[in-house]
C-alpha positions in Angstrom: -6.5 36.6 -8.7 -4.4 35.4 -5.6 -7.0 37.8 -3.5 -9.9 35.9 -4.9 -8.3 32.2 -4.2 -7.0 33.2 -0.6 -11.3 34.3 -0.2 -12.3 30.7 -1.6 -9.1 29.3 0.9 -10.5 30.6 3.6 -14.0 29.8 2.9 -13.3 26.6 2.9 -10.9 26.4 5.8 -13.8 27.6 7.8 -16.2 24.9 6.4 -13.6 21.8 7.4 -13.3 23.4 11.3 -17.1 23.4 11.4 -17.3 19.9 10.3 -14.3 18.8 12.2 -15.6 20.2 15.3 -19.2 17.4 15.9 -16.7 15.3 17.5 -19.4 13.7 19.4 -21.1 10.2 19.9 -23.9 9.8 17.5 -26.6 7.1 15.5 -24.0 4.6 13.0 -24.1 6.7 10.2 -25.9 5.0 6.9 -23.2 4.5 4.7 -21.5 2.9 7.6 -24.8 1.0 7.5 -24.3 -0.2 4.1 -20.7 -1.3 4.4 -21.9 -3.4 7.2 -24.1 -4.8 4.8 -21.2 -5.6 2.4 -19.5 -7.3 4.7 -22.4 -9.4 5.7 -22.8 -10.7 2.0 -19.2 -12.2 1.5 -19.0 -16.6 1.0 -16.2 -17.9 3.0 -14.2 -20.8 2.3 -11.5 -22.4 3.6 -8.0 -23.1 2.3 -7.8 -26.4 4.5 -11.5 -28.2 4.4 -13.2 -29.5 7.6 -11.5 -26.5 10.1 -13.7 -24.3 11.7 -13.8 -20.5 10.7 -14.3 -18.2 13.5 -16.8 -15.5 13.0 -14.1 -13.3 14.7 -11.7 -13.8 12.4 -13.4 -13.5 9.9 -14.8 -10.1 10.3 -11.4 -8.8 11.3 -10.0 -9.6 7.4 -13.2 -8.6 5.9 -13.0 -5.3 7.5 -9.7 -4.7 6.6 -10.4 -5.2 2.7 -12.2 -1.7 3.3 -9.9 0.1 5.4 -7.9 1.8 2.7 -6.8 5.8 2.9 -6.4 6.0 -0.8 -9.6 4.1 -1.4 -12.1 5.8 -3.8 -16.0 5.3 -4.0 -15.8 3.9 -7.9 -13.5 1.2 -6.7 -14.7 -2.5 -6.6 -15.9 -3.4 -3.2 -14.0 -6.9 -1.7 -15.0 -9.7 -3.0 -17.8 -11.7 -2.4 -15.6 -15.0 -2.8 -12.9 -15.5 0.3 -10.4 -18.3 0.9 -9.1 -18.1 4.2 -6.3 -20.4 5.8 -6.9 -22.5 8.5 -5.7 -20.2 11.3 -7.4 -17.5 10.2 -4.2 -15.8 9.4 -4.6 -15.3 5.4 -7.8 -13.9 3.1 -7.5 -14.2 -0.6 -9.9 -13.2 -2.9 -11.0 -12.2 -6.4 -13.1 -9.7 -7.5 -14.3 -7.1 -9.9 -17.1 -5.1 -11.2 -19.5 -5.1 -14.2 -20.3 -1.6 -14.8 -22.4 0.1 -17.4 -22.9 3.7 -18.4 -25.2 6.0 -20.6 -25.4 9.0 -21.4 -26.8 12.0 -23.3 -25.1 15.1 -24.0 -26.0 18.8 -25.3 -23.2 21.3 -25.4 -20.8 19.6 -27.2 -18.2 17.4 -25.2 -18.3 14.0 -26.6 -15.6 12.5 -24.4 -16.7 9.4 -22.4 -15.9 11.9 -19.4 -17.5 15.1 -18.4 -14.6 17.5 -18.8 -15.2 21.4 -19.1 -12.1 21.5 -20.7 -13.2 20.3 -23.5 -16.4 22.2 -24.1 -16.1 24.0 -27.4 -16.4 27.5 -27.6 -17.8 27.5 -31.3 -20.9 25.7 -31.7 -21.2 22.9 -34.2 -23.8 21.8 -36.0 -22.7 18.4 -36.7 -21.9 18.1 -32.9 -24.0 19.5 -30.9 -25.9 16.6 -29.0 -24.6 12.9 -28.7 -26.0 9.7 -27.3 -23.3 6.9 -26.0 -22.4 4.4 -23.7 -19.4 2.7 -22.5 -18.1 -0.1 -20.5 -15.1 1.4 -19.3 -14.3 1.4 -15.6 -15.5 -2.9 -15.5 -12.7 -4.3 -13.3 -10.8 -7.3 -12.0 -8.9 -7.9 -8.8 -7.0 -9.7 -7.1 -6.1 -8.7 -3.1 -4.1 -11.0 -0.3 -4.1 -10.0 3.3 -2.6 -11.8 5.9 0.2 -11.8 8.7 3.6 -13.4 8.9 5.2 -14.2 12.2 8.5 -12.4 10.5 6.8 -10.0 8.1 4.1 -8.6 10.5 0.8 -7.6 8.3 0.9 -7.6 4.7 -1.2 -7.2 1.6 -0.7 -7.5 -2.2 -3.0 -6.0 -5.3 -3.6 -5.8 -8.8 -6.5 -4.2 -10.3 -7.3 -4.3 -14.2 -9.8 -1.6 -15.6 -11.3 -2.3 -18.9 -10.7 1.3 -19.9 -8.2 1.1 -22.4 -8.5 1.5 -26.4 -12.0 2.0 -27.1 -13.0 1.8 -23.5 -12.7 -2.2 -24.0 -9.0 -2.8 -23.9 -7.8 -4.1 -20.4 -5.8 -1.8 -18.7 -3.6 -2.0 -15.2 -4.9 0.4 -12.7 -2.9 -0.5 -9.6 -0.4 -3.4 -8.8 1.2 -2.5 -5.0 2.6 -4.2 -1.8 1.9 -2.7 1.6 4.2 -4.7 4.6 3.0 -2.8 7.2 4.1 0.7 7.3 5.7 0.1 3.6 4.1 0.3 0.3 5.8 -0.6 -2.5 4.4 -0.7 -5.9 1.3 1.2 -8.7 -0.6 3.0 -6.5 -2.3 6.4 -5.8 0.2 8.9 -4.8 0.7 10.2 -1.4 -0.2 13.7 -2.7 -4.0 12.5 -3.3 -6.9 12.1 -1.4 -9.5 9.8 -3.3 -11.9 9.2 0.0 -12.7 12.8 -0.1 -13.6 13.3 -3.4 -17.6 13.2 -4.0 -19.3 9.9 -5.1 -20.4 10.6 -9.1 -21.6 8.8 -12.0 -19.4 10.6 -14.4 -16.1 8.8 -14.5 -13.7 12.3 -15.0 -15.6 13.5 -11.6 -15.0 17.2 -10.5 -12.8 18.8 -12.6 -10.0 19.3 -9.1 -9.7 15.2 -9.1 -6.1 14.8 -8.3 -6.2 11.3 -8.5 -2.7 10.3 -10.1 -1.3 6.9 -9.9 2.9 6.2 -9.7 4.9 3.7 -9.0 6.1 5.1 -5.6 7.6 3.4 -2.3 5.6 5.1 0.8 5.8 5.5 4.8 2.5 5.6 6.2 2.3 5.7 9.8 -0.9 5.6 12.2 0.2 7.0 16.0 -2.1 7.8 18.8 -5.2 10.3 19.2 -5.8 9.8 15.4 -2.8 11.2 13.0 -1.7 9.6 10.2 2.0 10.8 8.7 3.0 9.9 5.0 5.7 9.8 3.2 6.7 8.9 -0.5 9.4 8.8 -3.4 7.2 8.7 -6.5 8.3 7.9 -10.1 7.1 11.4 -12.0 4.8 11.9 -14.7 5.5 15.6 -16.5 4.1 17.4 -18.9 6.2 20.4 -20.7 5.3 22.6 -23.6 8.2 21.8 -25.6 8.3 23.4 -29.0 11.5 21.4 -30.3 13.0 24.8 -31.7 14.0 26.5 -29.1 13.4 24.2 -26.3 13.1 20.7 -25.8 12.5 18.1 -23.6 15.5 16.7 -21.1 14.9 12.7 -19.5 13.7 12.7 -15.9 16.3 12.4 -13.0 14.9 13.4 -10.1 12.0 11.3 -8.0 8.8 13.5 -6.6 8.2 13.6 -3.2 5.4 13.7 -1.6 4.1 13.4 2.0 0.5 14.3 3.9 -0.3 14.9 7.5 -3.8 13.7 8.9 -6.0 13.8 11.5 -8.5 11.6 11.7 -11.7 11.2 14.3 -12.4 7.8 13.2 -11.2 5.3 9.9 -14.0 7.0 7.7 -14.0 10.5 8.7 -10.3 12.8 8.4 -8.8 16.2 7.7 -5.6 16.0 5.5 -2.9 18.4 4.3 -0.7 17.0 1.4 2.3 18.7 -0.1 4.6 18.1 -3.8 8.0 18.8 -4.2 8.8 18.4 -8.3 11.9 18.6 -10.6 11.1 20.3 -14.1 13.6 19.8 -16.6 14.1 21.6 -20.2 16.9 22.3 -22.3 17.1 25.8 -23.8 18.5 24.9 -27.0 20.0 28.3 -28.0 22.1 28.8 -24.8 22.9 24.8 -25.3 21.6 24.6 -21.2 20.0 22.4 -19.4 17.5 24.2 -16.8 15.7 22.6 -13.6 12.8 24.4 -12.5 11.0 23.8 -8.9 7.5 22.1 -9.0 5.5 22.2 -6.0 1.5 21.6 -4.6 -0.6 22.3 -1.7 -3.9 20.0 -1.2 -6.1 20.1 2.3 -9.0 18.1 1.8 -11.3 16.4 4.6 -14.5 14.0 4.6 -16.6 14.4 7.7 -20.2 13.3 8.5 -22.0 15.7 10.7 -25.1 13.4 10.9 -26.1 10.0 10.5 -27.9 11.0 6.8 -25.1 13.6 5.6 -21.5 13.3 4.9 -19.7 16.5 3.4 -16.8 16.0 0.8 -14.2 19.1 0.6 -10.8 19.7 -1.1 -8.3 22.9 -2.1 -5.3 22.6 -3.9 -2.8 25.5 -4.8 0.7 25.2 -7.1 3.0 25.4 -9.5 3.7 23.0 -11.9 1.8 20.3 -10.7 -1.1 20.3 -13.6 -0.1 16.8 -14.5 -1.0 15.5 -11.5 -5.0 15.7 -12.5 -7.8 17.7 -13.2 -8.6 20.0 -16.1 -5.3 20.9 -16.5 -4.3 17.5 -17.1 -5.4 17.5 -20.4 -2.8 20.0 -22.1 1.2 20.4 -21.1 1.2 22.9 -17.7 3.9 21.8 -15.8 5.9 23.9 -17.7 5.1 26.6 -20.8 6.6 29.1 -22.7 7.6 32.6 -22.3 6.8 34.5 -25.7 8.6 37.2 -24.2 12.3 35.2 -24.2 12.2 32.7 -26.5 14.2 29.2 -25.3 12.5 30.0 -21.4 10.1 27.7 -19.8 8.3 28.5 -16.5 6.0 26.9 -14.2 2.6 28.3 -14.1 0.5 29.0 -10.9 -2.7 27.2 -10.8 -5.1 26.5 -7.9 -9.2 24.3 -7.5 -11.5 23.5 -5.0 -14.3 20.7 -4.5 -17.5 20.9 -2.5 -19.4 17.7 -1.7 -22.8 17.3 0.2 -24.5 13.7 0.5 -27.8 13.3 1.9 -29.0 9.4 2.7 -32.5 9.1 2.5 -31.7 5.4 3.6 -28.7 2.9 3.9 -29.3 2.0 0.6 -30.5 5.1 -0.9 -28.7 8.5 -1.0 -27.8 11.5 -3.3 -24.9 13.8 -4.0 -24.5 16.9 -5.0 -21.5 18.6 -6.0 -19.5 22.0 -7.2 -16.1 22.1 -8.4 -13.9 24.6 -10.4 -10.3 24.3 -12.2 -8.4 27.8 -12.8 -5.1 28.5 -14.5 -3.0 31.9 -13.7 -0.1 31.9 -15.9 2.4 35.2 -15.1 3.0 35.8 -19.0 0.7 36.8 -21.7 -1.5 33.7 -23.8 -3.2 33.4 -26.1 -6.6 34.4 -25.8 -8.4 31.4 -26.8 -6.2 29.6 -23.9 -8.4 28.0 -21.1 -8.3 30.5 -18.1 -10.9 28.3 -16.0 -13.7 25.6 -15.7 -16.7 24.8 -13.0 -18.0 21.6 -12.8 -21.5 20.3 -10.8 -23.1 17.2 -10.5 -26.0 16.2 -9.0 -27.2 12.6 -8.7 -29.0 9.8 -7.1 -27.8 6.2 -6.3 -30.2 3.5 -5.1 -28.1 -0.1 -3.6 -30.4 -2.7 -4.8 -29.0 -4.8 -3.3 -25.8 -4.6 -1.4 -23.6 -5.6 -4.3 -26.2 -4.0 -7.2 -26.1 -0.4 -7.8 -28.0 2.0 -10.3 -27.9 6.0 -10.3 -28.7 8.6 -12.5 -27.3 12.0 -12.9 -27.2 15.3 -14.1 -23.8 17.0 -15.1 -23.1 21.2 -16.3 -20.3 22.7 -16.8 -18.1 25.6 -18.1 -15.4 26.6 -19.9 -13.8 30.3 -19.8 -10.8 31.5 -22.1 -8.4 34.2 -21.4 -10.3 36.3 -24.4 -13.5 36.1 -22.3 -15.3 33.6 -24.4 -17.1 31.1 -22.7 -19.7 28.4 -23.1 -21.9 25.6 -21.2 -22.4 22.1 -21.3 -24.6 19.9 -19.9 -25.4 15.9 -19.7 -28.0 13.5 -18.1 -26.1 9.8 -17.4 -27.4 6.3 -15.7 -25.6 4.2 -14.3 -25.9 0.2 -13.4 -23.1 -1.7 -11.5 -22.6 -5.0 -10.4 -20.0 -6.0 -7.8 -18.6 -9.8 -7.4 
């Protein structure tokens, strides 16, 4: 199994030094195009009424509402409605997103999400096809930037989804302070990469979306010739396979931490290698001990556009004990399972995924994405057979900007599920899409 991952690791190695190497002076790429166009379509007001707002100004603090290292493509674009101080210093605004989805499913997973995990492997009758829609993923926001004479650059967010109980529910997504190399607060971890995930409808995404949000305090520092360091102290989330006989859970004592190194060619376009270090505690309840076992994860990912109509998305991640922090996996407890073999043991199980993205732009406004993913567990120790051993994920679909803060898509989803027993089954779904941004 490691001989077959180390093949797809080097495959894709290859594929991120071939994008990494066009380096060269080209046309403004379209989705550049259409951010340009976003920022065009924002209504300015000021704080202190009759001062002049310089165009200058304001085009520095707009820009800066997009230049995020953790931002992902579903995320609400700034909003169209800015108060700005007087000097120019200070841009407040609120936003959100109105966003509906549909859509129609054969092969039997029913969640709002496209998730190969749960495909069943038994096919029933009662359940094989299912029309819904949803709401979920309609947000609010609320973002300050600005600069203190003491302070130095700053920002401050909270973002709500409506994505709680019965996708209606409102839910905190992120709530963070950055003061300038210092965040401080709910945010994605250090250990992700949400620019170089693929744009989809589907709101799971590929089944290798390691995604997490923590409350964390990080370093991120930006030096010369493009590299970005990182580094964090993360509050962890952990998932055990605790069967209350002869193990059981133990509170968590220990922080993750997590840090990246980047290189990056320009704000939009990067290579990035992200590591995990994680405490795993059980107790063994026969032996009366308390055991700490060592977590860890590998993620190199990288967005690149080679052209002015394509931009290629690409990630691999490697590990153990690190399921929790998204994906598949996430579903189930994998940080830590069971040995059959010794009753009272708990070990963390190796597990590795990969992500290819290609998007084509037939225009600013109009473009299309297509993309291949796959989720695989490799415990050392027998399962059971019906256990998931892997999933693949694709997507394919087409997005059309209306206007620049009106989008619609559709898209077609398959996927897999495999067990350990060899049983396997596919899934499919056809979902639209229509978003507002304010």
């Amino acid at each position: 199994m490691w001989d077959y991952m180390n093949a797809i690791l080097r495959r894709f190695l290859f594929v991120v030094i071939m994008l990494s190497a066009h380096l060269f002076a080209g046309a403004q790429h379209m989705s550049d195009i259409q951010q340009d166009s976003l920022e065009h379509s924002h209504r300015i007001m000021s704080l202190d009424a009759g001062t002049k707002i310089y165009v200058d100004s304001v085009r520095r603090l707009i820009s800066a509402f997009y230049v995020d290292q953790f931002r992902h493509f579903q995320d609400p674009a700034a909003p169209y409605f800015l108060f700005m101080s007087k000097d120019a210093n200070l841009a407040m605004g609120i936003g959100g997103c109105v966003r509906m989805r549909a859509w129609y499913d054969w092969g039997g997973v029913h969640t709002s999400g496209f998730i190969p995990y749960f495909i069943p492997m038994h096919r029933n009758p009662a359940h094989t096809r299912r029309f819904d829609t949803t709401p979920a993923g309609s947000a609010l926001f609320f973002k300050v930037i600005g600069r203190n004479k003491t302070l130095g650059n700053y920002q401050l967010y909270i973002q709500a989804d409506f994505s709680g109980y019965e996708s209606r529910d409102f839910k905190l997504k992120k709530a963070y302070a950055i003061i300038n190399d210092i965040t401080i607060g709910y945010a994605n971890s250090t250990f992700s990469d949400p620019a170089a995930l693929p744009p989809t409808i589907d709101a799971a995404g590929p089944n290798n979306k390691l995604t997490v949000t923590n409350v964390l305090v990080r370093w991120m520092h930006t030096f010369r010739h493009g590299l970005v360091t990182a580094f964090s102290v993360e509050s962890p989330k952990r998932q055990i396979d605790v069967d209350n006989e002869f193990t059981e859970a133990v509170d968590q004592w220990m922080p993750d931490f997590s840090s990246f190194v980047q290189y990056e060619w320009n704000s939009s376009q990067h290579v990035r290698l992200a590591g995990i270090v994680r405490t795993l505690p059980y107790r063994d309840i026969k032996t009366s001990k308390n055991h700490n076992i060592l977590g860890w994860g590998l993620q190199l990912s990288s967005i690149a556009k080679p052209t002015s109509r394509i931009t290629c998305y690409a990630n691999a991640s490697m590990g153990k004990g690190y399921a929790s922090l998204g994906g598949d996996l996430l579903v189930g407890n994998y940080d830590l399972i069971g040995d059959k073999a010794v009753p009272g043991k708990l070990y963390a199980p190796k597990s590795y995924g990969w992500c290819l993205g290609l998007q084509y732009n037939f225009k600013p406004n109009l473009f299309s994405v297509i993309t291949f993913s796959e989720s695989r567990y490799m415990p050392d120790r027998t399962v059971d057979g019906s256990e998931y051993k892997y999933g693949l994920y694709g997507a394919a679909n087409l997005f059309w900007n209306m206007t620049a803060r009106m989008q619609v898509g559709v898209e077609y989803n398959v996927g897999k599920r495999c067990n350990f027993n060899g049983e396997n089954r596919w899934a499919q779904r056809v979902g639209a899409l229509a978003q507002f941004s304010f």
